[in-house]
N, C-alpha and C positions, 0 to 999 in steps of 0.2 A: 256958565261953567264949562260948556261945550268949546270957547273959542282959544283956551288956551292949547289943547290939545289939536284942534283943529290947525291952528297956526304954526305945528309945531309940526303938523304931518303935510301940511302944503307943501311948502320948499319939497321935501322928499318926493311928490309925487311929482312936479312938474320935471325936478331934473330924473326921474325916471323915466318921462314920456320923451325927455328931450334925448335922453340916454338910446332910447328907443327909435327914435326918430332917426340919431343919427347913424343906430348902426343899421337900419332900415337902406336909408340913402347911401351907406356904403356898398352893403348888399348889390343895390340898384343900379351903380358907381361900376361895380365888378363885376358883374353879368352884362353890361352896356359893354365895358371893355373888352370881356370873352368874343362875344357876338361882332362887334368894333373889328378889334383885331385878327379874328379869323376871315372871317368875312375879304378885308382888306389884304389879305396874304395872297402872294404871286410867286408863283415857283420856280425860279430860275434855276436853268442848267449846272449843276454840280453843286449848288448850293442847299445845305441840310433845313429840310424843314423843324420847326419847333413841335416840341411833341407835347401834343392839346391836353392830353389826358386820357382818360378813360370813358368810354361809350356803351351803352348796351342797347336793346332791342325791345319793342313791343312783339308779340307774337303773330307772324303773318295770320294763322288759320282762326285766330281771335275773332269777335264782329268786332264793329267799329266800338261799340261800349265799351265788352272789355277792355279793348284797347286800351280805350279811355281810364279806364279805372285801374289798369296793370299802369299805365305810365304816372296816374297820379299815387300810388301807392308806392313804385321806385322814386319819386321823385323826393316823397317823407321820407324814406326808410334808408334814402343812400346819396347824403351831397354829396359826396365824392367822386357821382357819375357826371360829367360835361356836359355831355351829348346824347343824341336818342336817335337809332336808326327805327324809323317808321315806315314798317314793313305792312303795304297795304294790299291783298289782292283787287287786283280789277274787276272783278265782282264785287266786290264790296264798295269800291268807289261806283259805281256804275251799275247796278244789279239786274235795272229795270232798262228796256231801251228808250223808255222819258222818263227814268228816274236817276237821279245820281245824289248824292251821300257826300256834297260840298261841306256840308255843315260838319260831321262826323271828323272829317278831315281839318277843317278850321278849328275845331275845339282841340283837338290834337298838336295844332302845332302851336294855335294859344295856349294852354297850359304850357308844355316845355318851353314857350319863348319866358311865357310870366315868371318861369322859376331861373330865366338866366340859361337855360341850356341852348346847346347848338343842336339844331336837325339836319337829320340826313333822309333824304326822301326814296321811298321806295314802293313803283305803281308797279305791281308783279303779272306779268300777261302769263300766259302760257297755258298751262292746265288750271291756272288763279283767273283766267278769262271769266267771265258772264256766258250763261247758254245761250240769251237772245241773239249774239253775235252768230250764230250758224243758222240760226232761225233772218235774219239780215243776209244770208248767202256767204259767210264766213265758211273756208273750207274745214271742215273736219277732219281728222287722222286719231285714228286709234282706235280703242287704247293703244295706248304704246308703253313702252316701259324702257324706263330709266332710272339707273342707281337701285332702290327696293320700291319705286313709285313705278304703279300703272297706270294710266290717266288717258282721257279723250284731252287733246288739245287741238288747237288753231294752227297752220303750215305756216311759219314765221312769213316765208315771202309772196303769201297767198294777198292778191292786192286788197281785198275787200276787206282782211285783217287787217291790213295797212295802212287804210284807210280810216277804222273806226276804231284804232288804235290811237293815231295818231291824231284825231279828233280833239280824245280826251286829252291828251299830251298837248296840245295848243290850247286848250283852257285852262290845264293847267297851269303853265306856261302865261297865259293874261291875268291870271292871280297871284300868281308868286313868284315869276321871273325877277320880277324890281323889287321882291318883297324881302326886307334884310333879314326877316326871323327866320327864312330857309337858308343856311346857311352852304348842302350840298344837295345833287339830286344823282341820283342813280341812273346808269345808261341803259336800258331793258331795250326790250323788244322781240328779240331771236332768242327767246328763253322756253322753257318748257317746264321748267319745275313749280310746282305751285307752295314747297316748304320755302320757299327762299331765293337770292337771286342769281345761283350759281350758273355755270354755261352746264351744268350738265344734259344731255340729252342723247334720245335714242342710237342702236345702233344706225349706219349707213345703209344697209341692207333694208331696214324697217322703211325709212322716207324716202328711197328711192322709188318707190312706185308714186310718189307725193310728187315728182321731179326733182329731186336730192342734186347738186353737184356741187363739186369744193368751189367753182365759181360765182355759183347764186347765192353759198353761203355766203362767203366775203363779201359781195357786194352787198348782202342783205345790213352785215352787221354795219358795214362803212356807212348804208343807207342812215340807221338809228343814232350811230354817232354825230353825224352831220347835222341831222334833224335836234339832236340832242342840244350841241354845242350853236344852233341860228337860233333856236327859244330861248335855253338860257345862256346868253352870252355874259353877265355877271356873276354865275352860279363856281363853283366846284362843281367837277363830272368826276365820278365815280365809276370805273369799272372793275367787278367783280372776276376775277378768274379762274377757274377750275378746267377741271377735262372738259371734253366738249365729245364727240359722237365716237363711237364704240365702233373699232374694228376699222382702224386708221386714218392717215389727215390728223395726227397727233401735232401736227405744226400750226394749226389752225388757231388756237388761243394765243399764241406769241407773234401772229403776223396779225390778231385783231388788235393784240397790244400795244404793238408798234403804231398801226395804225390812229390809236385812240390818243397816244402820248403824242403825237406830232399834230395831229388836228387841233385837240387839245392843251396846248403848251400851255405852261404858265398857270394850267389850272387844275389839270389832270389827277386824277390820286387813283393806285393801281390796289384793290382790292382783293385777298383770299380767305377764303371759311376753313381754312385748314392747317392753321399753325397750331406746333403743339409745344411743350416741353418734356416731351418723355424722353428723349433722347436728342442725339448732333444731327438736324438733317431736319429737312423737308420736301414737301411734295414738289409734281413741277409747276405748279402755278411760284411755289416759291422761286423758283431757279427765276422765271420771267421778271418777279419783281427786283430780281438780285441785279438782273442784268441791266434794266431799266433804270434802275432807281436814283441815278443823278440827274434822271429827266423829269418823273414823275415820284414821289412821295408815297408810302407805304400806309394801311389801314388795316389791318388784320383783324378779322372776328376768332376768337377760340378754335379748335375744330371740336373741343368738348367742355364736360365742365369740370369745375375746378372742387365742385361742391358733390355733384351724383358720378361721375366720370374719371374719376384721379389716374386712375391707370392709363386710360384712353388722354388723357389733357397732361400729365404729367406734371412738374413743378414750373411755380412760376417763374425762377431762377433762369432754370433751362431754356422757359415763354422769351425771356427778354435775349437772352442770347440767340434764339434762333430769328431771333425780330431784327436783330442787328447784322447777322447771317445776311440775312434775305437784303444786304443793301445799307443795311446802317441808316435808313429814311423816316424813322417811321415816325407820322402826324397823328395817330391814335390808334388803341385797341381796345376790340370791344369783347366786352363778357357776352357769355350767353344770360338770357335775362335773369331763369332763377338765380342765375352767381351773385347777378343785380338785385335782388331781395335782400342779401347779407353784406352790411362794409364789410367783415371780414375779410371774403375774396378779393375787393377793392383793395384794400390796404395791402395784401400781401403782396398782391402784382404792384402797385404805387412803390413798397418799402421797398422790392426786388427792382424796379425800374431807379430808382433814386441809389442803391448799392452799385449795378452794374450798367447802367445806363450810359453814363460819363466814365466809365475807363476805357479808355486805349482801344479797340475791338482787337489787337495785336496781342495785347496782355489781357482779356478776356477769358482765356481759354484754362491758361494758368493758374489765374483768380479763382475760378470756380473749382477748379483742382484741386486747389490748396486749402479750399475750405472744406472738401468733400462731396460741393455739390453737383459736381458733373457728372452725366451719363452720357457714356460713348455710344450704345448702342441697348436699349429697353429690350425686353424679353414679352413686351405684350404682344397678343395674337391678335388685329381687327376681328371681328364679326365677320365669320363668310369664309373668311382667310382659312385655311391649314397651315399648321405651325410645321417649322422647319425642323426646330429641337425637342420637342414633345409641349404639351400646350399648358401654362401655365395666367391662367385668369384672374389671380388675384397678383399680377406682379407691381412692386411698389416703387413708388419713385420716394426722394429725400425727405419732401415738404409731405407725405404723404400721411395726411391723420391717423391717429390710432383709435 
């Protein structure tokens, strides 16, 4: 009595496992071609990179677990993210000075590879250093303070830094140099910050008794670049731009620029944490990318968020017009992570990049005009900042929730 029904619900299940099967293989098909095709990309001179998608970030100050568990949590909670920038401090890779945290990192970039995403790698020195490394004869400086960070760090061109820095960077480098599922790596070394991989750092005054000069800088950074680009010579190199040392030599981030896009060709992509949509205009790590950007490709992280920050991050409208501003390059943008918890955020920057993305950058300006989403000039105060016209904290931009 069993086999008429039985026979009746066969057929059903096989073409559901084959149904399954094959959108499995498709899946498989599509993240092979992500990974494929980026990978495979060469950036010639004046010609516009294709823009990847959307990226977000694990949390530098995370252990490697969470790590682990915040990426496989955005990974369910949001296809719509591409890529993963894997922000790891070097104490964390490295904690012990005969211990290091390969596996923590393997598991890392096997899950993002298994889900079809692209990585972007990121070994954070600076005040993210290991203590054993001054206990090794590593010079010490500090604390020092930078941006709202005080921190003991390592003197970038202290040679014994240099040395057991780039140790790890050459094993690195024998494990994932040739390895397709890294898709970028980031160019560190002469950093100091331990949130993240900006140039921010002390003033001049502060690391001149360390032996400070605007020529040890640049040679220091041209040193990392070099070193960067002879390990991973199939890789994307990433550099990150922001200010750089407090109380002049404000030219220093656009001459390591230069430097980096020409060592670099063909593979270079010019990084800043500081685009916003609040208004027309950005910082000058933007201007750099502006000027650059037929030589090297643009990658912009948030400077806030879209979700806790609206005022401070502004619309995502205004996100893609000032991303097109900066050079018209851009190869992807990243959320900050919590944005990455919710598609919402995703979607609205995707629907805003797919409306304004492709028009004209000439008739840009208009566009936005005419639909009422342009802001010429926000009324937000930063943090720290004195407001010019009396201060106004809750100012709202278009896209701005109620």
């Amino acid at each position: 009595m069993c086999l008429v029904p039985l026979r009746r619900t066969l057929p059903r299940l096989v073409v559901i496992a084959l149904v399954n099967l094959v959108l499995s293989a498709q899946a498989a098909d599509s993240a092979e071609s992500l990974i494929g095709k980026a990978n495979a990309l060469r950036f010639a001179p004046r010609q516009q990179a294709p823009f990847l998608g959307l990226f977000t970030h694990v949390e530098p100050r995370a252990d490697m677990k969470g790590k682990l568990d915040t990426l496989t949590s955005l990974i369910a909670l949001n296809p719509q993210i591409v890529g993963y920038t894997l922000k790891i401090h070097w104490r964390q890779l490295h904690p012990e000075r005969e211990r290091w945290d390969w596996a923590g990192l393997e598991a890392l970039i096997s899950t993002a590879s298994k889900a079809g995403k692209l990585v972007n790698l990121a070994i954070i020195p600076g005040a993210a250093s290991p203590e054993w490394i001054y206990e090794a004869g590593a010079v010490k400086a500090g604390p020092v303070d930078f941006g709202r960070i005080s921190a003991v760090v390592p003197v970038p061109w202290d040679e014994k830094f240099i040395a057991l820095y780039l140790a790890d960077l050459r094993e690195l480098a024998r494990r994932y140099a040739d390895d397709p599922r890294v898709f970028q790596i980031e160019v560190l070394g002469h950093n100091y910050n331990e949130a993240g991989e900006e140039m921010h750092a002390p003033a001049i005054e502060v690391m001149k008794p360390y032996g400070w000069s605007r020529e040890k800088v640049i040679a220091n950074w041209k040193f990392w670049i070099d070193r960067h680009a002879e390990l991973f010579p199939k890789k994307k190199l990433s550099l990150v731009i922001s200010q750089m040392y407090r109380g002049g030599e404000t030219d220093l981030p656009g001459l390591v620029a230069d430097y980096f896009v020409e060592k670099c060709a063909g593979r270079a992509t010019l990084q800043t944490h500081q685009i916003h949509g609040r208004d027309d205009g950005f910082a000058p790590s933007g201007e750099i990318c502006r000027r650059l950007a037929q030589l090297a490709p643009n990658c912009h992280e948030a400077v806030g968020s879209f979700l806790e920050q609206r005022p401070r991050q502004g619309s995502a409208a205004m996100t893609v017009y000032n991303a097109r501003k900066m050079g018209d390059n851009l190869l992807y943008f990243q959320l900050w992570r919590r944005d990455g918890n919710d598609p919402k955020y995703a979607r609205e920057f995707l629907e805003a990049w797919a409306k304004y993305g492709m028009v004209p950058f000439a008739d840009l300006k208009a566009k936005l005009i005419a639909e009422g989403v342009y802001v010429e000039k926000s009324d937000y105060v930063p943090q720290g900042v004195p407001p010019t016209k009396g201060p106004n904290p809750s100012a709202k931009t278009p896209n701005d929730p109620k």
